[in-house]
Each structure stands twice: as structure tokens, then as C-alpha cells.
VOVORO-842538 format. One record per residue (C-alpha): residue number from 0; residue in one letter; x, y, z. Coordinates in pm, whole numbers, plus 50000, padded with zeros to 5 digits. Example, Ala and Ser with C-alpha at 12.3 -4.5 7.8 and 13.67 -1.06 7.14 Angstrom:
2
+-------+-------+-------+-------+-------+
: kolti : torpa :  east : north :    up :
+-------+-------+-------+-------+-------+
:     0 :     A : 51230 : 49550 : 50780 :
:     1 :     S : 51367 : 49894 : 50714 :
+-------+-------+-------+-------+-------+
This chain:
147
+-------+-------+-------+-------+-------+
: kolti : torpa :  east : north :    up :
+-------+-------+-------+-------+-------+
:     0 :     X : 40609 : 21945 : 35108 :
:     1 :     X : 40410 : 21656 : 35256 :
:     2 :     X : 40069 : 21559 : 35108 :
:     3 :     X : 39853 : 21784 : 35370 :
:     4 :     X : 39931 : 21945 : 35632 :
:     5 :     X : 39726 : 21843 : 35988 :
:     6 :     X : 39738 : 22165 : 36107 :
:     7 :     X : 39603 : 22354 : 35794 :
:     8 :     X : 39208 : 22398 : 35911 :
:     9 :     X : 38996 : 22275 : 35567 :
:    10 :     X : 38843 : 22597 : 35566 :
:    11 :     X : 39172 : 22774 : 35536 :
:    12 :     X : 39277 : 22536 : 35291 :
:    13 :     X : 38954 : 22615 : 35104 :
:    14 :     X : 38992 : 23035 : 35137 :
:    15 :     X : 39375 : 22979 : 34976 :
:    16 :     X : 39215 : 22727 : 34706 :
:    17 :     X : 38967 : 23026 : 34647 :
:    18 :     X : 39245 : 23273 : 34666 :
:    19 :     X : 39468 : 23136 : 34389 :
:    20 :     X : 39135 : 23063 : 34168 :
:    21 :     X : 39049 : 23445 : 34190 :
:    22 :     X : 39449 : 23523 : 34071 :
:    23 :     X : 39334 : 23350 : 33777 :
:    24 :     X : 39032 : 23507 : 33728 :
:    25 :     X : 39103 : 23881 : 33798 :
:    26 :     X : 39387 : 23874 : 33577 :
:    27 :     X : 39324 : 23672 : 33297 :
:    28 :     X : 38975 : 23910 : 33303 :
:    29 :     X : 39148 : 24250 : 33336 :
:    30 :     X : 39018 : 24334 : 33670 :
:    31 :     X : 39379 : 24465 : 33772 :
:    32 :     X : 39212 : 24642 : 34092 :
:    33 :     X : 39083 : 24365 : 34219 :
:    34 :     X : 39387 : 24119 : 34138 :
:    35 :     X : 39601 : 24318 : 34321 :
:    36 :     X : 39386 : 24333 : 34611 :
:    37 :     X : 39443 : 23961 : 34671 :
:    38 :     X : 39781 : 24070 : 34798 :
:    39 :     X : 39849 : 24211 : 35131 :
:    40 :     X : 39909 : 24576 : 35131 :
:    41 :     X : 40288 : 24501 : 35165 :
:    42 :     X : 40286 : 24206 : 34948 :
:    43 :     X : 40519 : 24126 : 34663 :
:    44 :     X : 40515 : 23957 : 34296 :
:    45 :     X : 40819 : 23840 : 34166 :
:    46 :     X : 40787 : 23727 : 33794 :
:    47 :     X : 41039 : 23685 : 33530 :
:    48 :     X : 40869 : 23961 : 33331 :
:    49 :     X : 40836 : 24209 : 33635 :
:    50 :     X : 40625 : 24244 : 33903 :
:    51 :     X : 40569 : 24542 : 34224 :
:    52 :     X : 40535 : 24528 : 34583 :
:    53 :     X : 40213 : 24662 : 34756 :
:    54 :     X : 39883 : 24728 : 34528 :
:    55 :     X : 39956 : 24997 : 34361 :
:    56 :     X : 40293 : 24864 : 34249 :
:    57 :     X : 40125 : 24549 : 34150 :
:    58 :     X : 39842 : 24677 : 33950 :
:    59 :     X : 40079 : 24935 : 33765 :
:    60 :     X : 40233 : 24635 : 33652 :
:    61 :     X : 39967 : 24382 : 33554 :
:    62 :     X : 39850 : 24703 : 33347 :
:    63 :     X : 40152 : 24745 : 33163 :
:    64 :     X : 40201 : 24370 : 33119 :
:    65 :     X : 39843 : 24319 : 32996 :
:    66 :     X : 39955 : 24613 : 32725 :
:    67 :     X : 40232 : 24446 : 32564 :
:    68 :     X : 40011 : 24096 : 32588 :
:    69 :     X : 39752 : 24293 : 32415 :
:    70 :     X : 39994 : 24424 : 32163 :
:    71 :     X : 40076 : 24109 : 32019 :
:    72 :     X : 39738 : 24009 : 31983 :
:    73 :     X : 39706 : 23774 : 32279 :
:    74 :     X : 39541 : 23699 : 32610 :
:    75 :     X : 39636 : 23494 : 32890 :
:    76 :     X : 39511 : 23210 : 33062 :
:    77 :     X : 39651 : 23056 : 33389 :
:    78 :     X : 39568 : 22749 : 33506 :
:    79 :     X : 39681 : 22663 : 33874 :
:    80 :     X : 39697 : 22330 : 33992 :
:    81 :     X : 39823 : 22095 : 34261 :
:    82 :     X : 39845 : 22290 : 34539 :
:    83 :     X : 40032 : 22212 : 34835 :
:    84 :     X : 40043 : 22415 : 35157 :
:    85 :     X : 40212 : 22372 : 35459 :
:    86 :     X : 40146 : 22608 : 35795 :
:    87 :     X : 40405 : 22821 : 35922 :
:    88 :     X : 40193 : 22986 : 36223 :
:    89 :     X : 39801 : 23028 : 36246 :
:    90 :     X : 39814 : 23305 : 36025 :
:    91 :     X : 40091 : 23247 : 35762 :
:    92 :     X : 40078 : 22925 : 35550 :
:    93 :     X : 40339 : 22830 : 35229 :
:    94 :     X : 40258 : 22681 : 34894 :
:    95 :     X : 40331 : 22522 : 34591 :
:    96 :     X : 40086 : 22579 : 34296 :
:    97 :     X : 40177 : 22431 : 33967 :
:    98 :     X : 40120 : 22667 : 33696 :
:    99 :     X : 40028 : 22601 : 33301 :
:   100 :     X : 40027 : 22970 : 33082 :
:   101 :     X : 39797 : 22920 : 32812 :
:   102 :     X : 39805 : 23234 : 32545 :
:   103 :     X : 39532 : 23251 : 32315 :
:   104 :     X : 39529 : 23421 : 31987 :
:   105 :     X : 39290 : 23653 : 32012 :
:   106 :     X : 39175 : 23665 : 31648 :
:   107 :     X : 39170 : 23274 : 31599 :
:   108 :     X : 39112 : 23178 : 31907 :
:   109 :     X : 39429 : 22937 : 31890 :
:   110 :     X : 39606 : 22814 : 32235 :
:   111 :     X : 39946 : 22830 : 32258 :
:   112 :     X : 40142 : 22686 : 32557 :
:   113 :     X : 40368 : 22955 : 32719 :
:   114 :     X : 40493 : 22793 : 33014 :
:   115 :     X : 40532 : 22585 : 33288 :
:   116 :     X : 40615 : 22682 : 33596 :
:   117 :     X : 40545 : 22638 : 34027 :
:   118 :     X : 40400 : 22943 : 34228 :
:   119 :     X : 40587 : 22982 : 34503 :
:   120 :     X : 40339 : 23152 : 34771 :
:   121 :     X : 40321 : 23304 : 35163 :
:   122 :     X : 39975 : 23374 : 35229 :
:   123 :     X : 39895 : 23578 : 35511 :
:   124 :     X : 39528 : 23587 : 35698 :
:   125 :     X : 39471 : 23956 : 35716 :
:   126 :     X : 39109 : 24124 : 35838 :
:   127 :     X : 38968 : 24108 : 35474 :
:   128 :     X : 39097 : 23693 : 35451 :
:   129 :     X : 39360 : 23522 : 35328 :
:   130 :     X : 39566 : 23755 : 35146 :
:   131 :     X : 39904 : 23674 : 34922 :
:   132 :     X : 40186 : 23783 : 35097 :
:   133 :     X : 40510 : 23700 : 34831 :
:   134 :     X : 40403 : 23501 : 34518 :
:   135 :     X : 40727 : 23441 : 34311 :
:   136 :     X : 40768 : 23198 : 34009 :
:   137 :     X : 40991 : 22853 : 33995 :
:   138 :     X : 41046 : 22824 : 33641 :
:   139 :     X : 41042 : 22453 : 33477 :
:   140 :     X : 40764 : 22314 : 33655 :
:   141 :     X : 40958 : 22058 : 33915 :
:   142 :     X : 41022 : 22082 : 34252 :
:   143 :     X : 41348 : 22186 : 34166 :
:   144 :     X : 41335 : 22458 : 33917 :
:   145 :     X : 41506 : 22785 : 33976 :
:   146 :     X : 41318 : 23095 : 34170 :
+-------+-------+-------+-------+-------+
């Protein structure tokens, strides 16, 4: 993936840079309905630890997740990084978003790294914005770590 993309309008490049921001934010905050709203109605997560297709699929999921996170006494905090994006049409752009997992002890307040790992994203511009399409994980953190 090349540095930036000249056909990637800034203000596109600025909804996606929103986009993946709010991933962070809905989730990490338990606002499951609204993180999987950032994904197209047909759109896909692929994690190691699960994931669902379309929003009900999705938020069933980041429910259940955030239970067994909760269970152990922890909450999670992504940071997302780096991005790269690259067009594919008007509408559809790829990425690359590097990805550090941060889980905090919830009585102490101690960070623990997780992971770290590279988003692999479509985005799709739908009527409501930029939406993700497929958001899958590349675990290791290089350009060349596994899907």
C-alpha cells in the first residue's frame, strides 16, 4: 500500500479516519448498537475470537465477547493507528489500520498489552456514510502476518 492514495478525496479519507475512531469508541464504551451500525447491513467481522455478519450478528457478538471480558475482570482498549487506504472505485476504498489491544484491570486500573495486530478493512460509502464493509484481523502486526 503506497503512502496515499491520489484518488482518495481528503474528506473521505477523513469520514474513514472518523469511522475507525468511533470502532474504538463504541466498543471499548459498550455501545454495541451503535458499533455495529458502523458496518454495512451486510458487513462482516472476522476476529480470532469470533465475530457475525450483518448488525445483528455483530452486536450479538460484541455482547457476548464483552461478557467473558467482563468476567475476568477486564476492559478493553483499542488503539488504531497508521492507517493506509487505497481506492478501489468511488465508493469502496481498502485499508490497513495497525492495531494495539490494551486490557485494563478493572479493579487496579493496570494495562496489560494483549496484542498486536493490522485491521484489514473494505469500507463501503452507503446513504448513512462510510460504512465497514469486511473488517478482519492480520495477527502479528507486519505487513505480513497471517489473516
Amino acid at each position: 500500500m503506497s503512502r496515499r492514495d491520489p484518488q482518495i478525496d481528503p474528506a473521505d479519507a477523513l469520514a474513514i479516519h472518523d469511522l475507525i475512531a468511533d470502532y474504538s469508541y463504541t466498543y471499548d464504551g459498550f455501545d454495541l448498537k451503535d458499533f455495529a451500525a458502523l458496518f454495512t447491513e451486510d458487513g462482516q467481522l472476522e476476529t480470532p475470537v469470533g465475530g457475525g455478519k450483518g448488525h445483528a450478528e455483530i452486536e450479538a457478538w460484541a455482547q457476548a465477547r464483552w461478557e467473558e471480558i467482563r468476567a475476568e475482570g477486564r476492559a478493553p482498549r483499542h488503539f488504531q493507528m497508521n492507517t493506509r487506504l487505497e481506492a478501489v472505485d468511488a465508493d469502496t476504498l481498502r485499508g490497513r489500520t495497525q492495531l494495539l489491544l490494551i486490557w485494563v484491570e478493572v479493579a487496579t486500573g493496570t494495562p496489560e498489552l494483549k496484542f498486536v495486530a493490522d485491521y484489514i478493512d473494505t469500507y463501503r460509502r452507503t446513504a448513512a456514510g462510510w460504512r465497514i464493509a469486511h473488517r478482519s484481523i492480520g495477527m502479528g502486526g507486519s505487513e505480513g502476518g497471517s489473516e
